[in-house]
LOGU-678137 format. One record per residue (C-alpha): y, z, x; residue in three letters. Coordinates in pm, whole numbers. Each point is the difference from the previous one (the first is absolute). Layout:
N
NODE      v      w      u rest
NODE      Y      Z      X  Ala
...
***
This chain:
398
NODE      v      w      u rest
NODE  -4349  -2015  -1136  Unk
NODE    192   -282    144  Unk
NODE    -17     -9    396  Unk
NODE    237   -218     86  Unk
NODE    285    228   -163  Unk
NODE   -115    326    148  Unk
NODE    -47   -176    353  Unk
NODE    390   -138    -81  Unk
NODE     87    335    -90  Unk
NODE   -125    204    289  Unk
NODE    178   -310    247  Unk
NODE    297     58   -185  Unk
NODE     28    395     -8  Unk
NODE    -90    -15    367  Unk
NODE    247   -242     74  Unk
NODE    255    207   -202  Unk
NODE    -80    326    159  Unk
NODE     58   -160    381  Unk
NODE    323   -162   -114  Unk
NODE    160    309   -142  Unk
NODE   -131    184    294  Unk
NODE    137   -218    260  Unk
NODE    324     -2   -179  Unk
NODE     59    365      2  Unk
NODE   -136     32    360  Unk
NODE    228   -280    148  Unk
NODE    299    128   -176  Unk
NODE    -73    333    154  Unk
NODE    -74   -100    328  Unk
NODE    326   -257    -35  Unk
NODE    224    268    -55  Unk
NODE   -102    185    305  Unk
NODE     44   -265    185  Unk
NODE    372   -111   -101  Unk
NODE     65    342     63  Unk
NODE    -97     27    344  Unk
NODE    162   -298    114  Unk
NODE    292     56   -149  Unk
NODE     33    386    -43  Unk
NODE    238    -83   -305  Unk
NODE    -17    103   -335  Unk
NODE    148   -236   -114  Unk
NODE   -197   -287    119  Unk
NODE   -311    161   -162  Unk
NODE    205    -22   -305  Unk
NODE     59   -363     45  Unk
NODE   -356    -56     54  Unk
NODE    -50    137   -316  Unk
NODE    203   -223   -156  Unk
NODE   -132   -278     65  Unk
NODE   -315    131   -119  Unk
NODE    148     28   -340  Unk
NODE    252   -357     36  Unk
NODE   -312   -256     -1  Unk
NODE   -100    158   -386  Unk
NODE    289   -130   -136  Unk
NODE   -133   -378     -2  Unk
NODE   -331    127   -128  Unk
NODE     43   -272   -264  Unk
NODE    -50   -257    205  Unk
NODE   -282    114    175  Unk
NODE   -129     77   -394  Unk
NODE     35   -448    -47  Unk
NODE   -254    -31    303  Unk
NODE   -290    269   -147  Unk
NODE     43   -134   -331  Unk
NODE    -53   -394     97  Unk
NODE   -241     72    222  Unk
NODE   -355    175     28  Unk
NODE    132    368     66  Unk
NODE   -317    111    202  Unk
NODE     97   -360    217  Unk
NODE    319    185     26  Unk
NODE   -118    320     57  Unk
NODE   -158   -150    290  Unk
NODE    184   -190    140  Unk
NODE    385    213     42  Unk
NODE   -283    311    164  Unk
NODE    -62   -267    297  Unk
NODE    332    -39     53  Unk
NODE     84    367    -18  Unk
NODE   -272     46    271  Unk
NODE    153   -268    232  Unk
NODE    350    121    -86  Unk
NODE   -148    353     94  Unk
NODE   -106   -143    344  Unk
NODE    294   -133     82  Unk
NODE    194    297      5  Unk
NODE   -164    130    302  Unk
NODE    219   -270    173  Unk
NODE    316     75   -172  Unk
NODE    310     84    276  Unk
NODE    228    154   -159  Unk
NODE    122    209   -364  Unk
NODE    146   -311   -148  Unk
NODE   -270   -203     49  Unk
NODE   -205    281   -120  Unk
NODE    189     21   -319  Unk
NODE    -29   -379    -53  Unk
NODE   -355    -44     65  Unk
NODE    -77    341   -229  Unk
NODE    251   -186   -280  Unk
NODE   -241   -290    -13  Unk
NODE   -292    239    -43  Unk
NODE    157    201   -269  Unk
NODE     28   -351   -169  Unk
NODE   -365    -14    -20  Unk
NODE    -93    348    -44  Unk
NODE    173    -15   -325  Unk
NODE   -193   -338    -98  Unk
NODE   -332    201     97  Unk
NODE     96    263   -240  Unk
NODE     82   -204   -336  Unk
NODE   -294   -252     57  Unk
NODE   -257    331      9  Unk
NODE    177    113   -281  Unk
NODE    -38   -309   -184  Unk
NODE   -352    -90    132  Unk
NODE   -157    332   -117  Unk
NODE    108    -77   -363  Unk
NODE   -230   -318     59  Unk
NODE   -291    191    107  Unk
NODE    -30    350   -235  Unk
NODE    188    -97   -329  Unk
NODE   -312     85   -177  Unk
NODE    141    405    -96  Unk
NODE    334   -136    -59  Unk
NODE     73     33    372  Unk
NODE    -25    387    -15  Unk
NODE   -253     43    239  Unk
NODE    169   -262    252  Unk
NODE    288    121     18  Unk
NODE    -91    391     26  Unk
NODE   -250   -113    322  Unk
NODE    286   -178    119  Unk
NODE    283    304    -24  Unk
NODE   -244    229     96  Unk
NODE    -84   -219    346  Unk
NODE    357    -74     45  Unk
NODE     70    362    -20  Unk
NODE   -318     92    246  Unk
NODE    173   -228    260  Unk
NODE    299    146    -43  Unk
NODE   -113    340    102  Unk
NODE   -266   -120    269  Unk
NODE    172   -281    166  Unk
NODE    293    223    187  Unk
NODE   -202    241     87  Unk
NODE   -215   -184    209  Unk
NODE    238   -226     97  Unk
NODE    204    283    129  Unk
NODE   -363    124    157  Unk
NODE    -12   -389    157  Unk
NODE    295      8    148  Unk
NODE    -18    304    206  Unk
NODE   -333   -172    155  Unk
NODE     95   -358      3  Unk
NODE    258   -250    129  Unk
NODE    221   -116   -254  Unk
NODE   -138   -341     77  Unk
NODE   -348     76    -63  Unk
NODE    104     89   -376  Unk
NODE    168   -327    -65  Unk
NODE   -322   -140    110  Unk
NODE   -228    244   -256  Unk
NODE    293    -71   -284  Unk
NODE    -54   -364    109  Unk
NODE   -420     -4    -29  Unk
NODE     23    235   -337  Unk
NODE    205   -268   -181  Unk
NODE   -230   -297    123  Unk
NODE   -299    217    -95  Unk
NODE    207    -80   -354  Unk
NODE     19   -333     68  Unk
NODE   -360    -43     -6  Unk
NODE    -67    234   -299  Unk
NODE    280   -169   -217  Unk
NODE   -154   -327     93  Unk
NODE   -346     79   -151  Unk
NODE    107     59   -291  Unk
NODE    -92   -256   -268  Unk
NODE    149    -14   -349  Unk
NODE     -8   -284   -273  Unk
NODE    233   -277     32  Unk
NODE    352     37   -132  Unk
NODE     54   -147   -354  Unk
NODE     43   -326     34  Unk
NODE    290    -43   -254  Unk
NODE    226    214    248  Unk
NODE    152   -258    150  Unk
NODE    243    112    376  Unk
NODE    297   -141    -33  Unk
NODE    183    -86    306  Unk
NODE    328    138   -113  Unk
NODE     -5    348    114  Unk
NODE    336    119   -190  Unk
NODE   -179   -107   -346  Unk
NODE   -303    177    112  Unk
NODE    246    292     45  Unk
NODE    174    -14   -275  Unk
NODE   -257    -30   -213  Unk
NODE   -134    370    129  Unk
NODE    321    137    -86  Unk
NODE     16   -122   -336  Unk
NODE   -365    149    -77  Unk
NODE     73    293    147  Unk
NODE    367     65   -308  Unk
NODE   -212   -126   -245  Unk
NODE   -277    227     38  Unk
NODE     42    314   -127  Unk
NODE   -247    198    190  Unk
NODE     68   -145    314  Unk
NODE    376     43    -45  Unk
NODE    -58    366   -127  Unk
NODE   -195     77    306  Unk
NODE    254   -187    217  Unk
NODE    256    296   -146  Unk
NODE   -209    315     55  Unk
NODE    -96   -158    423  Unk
NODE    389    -54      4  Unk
NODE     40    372   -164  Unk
NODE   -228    133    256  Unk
NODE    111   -149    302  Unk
NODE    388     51    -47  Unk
NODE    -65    362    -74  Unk
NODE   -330     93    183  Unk
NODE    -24   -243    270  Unk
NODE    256    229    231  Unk
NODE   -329    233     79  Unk
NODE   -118   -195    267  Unk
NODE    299    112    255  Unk
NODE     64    350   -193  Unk
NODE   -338    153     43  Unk
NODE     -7     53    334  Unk
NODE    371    168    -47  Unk
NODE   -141    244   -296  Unk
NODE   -264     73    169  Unk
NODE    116     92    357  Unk
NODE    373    106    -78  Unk
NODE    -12    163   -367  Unk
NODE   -361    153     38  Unk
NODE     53     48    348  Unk
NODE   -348   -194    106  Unk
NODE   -125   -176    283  Unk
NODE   -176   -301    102  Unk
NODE   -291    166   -118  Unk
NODE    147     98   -330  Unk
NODE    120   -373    -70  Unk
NODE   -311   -136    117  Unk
NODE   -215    181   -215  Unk
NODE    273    -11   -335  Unk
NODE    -12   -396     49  Unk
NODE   -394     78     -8  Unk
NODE     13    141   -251  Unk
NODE    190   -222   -233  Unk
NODE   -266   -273    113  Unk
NODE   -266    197   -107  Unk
NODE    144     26   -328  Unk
NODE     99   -368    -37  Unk
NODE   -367   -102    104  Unk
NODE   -178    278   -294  Unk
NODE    251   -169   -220  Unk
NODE    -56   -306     84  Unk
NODE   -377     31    -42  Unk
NODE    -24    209   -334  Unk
NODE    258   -248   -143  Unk
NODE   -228   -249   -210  Unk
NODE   -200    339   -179  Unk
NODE    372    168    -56  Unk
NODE    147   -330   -130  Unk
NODE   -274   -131   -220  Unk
NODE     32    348   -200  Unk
NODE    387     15    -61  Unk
NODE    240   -247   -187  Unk
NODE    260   -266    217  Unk
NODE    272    196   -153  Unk
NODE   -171    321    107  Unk
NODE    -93    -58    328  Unk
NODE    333   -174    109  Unk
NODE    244    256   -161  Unk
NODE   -182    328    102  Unk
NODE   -102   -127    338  Unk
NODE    298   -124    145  Unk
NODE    195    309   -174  Unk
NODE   -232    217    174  Unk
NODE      6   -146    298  Unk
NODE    398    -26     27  Unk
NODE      3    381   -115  Unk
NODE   -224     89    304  Unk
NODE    194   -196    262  Unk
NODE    305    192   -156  Unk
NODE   -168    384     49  Unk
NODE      5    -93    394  Unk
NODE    344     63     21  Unk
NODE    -69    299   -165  Unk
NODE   -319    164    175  Unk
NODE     69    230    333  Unk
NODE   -348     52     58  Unk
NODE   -199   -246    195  Unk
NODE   -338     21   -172  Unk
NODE    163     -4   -363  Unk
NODE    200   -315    119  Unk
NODE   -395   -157    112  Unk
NODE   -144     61   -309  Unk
NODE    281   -159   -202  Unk
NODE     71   -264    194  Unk
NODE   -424   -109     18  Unk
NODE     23     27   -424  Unk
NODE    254   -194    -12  Unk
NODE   -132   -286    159  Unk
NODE   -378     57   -143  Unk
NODE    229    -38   -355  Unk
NODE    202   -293    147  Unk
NODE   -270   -225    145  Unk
NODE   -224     89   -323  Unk
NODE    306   -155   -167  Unk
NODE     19   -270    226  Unk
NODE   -311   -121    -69  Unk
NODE     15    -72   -372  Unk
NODE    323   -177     97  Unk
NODE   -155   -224    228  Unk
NODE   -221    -99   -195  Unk
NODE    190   -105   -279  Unk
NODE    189   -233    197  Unk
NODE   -277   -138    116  Unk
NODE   -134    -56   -357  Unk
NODE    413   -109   -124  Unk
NODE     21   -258    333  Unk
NODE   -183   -364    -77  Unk
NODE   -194    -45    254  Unk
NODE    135   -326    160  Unk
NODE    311    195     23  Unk
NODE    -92    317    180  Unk
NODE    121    -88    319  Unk
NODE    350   -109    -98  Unk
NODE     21    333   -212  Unk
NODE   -104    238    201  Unk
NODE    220   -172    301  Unk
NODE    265     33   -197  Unk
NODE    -43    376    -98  Unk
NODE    -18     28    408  Unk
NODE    358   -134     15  Unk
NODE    175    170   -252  Unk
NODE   -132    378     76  Unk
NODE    122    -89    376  Unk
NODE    352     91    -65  Unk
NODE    -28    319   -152  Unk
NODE   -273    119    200  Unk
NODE    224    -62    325  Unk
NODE    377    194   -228  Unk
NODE   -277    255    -49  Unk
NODE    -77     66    354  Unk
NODE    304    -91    132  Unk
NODE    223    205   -286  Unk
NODE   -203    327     25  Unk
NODE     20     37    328  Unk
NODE    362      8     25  Unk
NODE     -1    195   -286  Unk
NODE   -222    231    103  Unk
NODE    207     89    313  Unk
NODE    313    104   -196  Unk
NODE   -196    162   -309  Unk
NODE   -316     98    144  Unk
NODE   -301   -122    -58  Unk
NODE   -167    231   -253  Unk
NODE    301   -124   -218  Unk
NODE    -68   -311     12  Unk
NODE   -334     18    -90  Unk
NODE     82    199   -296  Unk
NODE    273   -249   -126  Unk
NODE   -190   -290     80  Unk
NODE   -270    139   -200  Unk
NODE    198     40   -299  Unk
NODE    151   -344      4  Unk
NODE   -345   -140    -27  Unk
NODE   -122    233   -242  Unk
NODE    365    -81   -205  Unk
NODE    -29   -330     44  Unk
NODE   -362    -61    -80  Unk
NODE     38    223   -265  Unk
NODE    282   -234   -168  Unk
NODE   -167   -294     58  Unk
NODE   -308    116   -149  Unk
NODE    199     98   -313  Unk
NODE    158   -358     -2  Unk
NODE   -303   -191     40  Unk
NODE   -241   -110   -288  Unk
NODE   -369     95    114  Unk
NODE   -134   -330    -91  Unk
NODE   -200    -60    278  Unk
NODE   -238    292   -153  Unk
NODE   -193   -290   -133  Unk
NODE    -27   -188    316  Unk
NODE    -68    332    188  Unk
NODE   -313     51   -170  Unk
NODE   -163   -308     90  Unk
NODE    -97    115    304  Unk
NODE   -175    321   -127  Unk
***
């Protein structure tokens, strides 16, 4: 049994599981906060925004994790989150506010791809099935815990006394990311100090790969089509299945229980069904549940669909993962997966921003059945299209 990896392992997944955490409970506790100083919709949107706006240079921040040690990285951007964190106790006003959480967004996004990229360095030894199910399943656990007590935290707490505890959590990552100890990087990888070649370089990997550039499609596929849920589901649930708080509280519950059983029974699911398989009737299934919504009335029916689908999706989405961890080189992984970042950040915000609008002339349960077809129609003729050659590559990691 080799120590020193398991010791890395545990510093890493505990690192992991206090960044995702503090990301989903500062996000929460941000968007309270624009919204009671402003008491404008609007600005909460912006804030949003620029949430998203930073993941659009992802590439770049792919250059530094790739010519550097990425658990150095790792390390390093969480201190400056924490100071950044601290410092917005003394912000004075909504621009400044918006500037200062800009900054952070920068580095939350460099957090996320260097994890990403430093967990394929530490559990490749399954094919990176069982790294990336812990890590979907963890991401998925913070999702559901982190607002809730978050909201809990700010009923008892100054707003200032949770941009200190966001501010401690991400140094506690600081010093976890900084224990970690892997080999030194190949030596024949040599960092370049011209950053557009470095860039380009990613891109041109990325077309010529075929299972990276396949996957690239289906993320784009997904997000254009699917990505609109985040602002609908609060909509179905409260005005077309006349629900609550309660009711949306406990459907978004719901769908993160399903996305963390997925996530976990992934590796047994995927190692006993073909790439072609797994991809085609997962995704399929999970497009055709997302579509039922907008036909269920019934609240409980509209639970139990909606947690399937996402036990089937993230089941999916762990076979996927891991073959683009096993198609990406490994020198290139940040640049790659930076890039991937950047180009599912446009469609992901004409997702949101489309089906909202479109929801309030055509309602929203039609527009998550026709947004459902497209992506089962599309996927369907781009599966027909494509030549399952990456069957071959797919089974390497079984």
């Amino acid at each position: 049994m080799n120590f020193s990896n398991n010791g890395n392992m545990i510093r890493f997944f505990a690192a992991f599981i206090l960044s995702a955490f503090g990301y989903e409970f500062i996000f929460f506790v941000m968007t309270l906060y624009v919204y009671d100083i402003s008491q404008n919709a609007f600005k909460v949107g912006v804030f949003a925004a620029l949430t998203l706006a930073p993941r659009l240079f992802a590439s770049f921040y792919g250059i530094a994790i790739d010519r550097y040690a990425r658990a150095k990285v790792l390390s390093v951007v969480s201190g400056i989150i924490g100071l950044l964190m601290i410092a917005m106790v003394f912000m004075p006003n909504l621009n400044a506010i918006y500037l200062l959480w800009t900054l952070i967004a920068i580095f939350l996004t460099c957090i996320s791809n260097a994890r990403t990229a430093l967990m394929t360095e530490l559990m490749a030894h399954d094919g990176f099935l069982q790294g990336n199910s812990l890590v979907l399943a963890l991401l998925n656990l913070a999702k559901v815990g982190a607002p809730l007590i978050a909201g809990i935290a700010s009923s008892l707490y100054r707003i200032e006394t949770l941009f200190y505890l966001t501010g401690g959590l991400y140094f506690a990552v600081m010093g976890l990311a900084g224990q970690i100890r892997l080999p030194a990087a190949d030596p024949s990888i040599v960092r370049r100090k011209n950053i557009i070649v470095d860039l380009k370089e990613g891109l041109i990997y990325m077309r010529r790969n075929p299972d990276v550039r396949f996957l690239l499609s289906v993320s784009v596929l997904w997000r254009l089509f699917i990505g609109l849920q985040i602002s609908l589901f609060v909509v179905y649930v409260k005005a077309f299945l006349g629900g609550g708080d309660a009711e949306y509280g406990l459907f978004m519950t719901v769908i993160g229980a399903g996305s963390i059983l997925g996530s976990l029974v992934g590796p047994w699911v995927v190692k006993r069904l073909s790439y072609s398989t797994l991809v085609f009737w997962g995704l399929l299934l999970h497009y055709a549940c997302f579509t039922a919504l907008g036909l269920l009335h019934d609240f409980r029916l509209a639970l139990s669909v909606a947690f399937w689908g996402y036990v089937i999706f993230y089941v999916t989405l762990v076979g996927l993962h891991s073959l683009r961890d096993k198609a990406t080189r490994v020198n290139m992984r940040g640049r790659v997966y930076g890039s991937v970042t950047a180009v599912l950040t446009p469609p992901a915000i004409f997702s949101m921003l489309g089906g909202g609008y479109l929801a309030d002339l055509f309602g929203v349960e039609n527009i998550l059945i026709g947004a459902g077809f497209l992506a089962m129609t599309s996927f369907i003729l781009f599966s027909w299209k494509r030549n399952w050659g990456t069957e071959a590559a797919y089974e390497k990691v079984h």
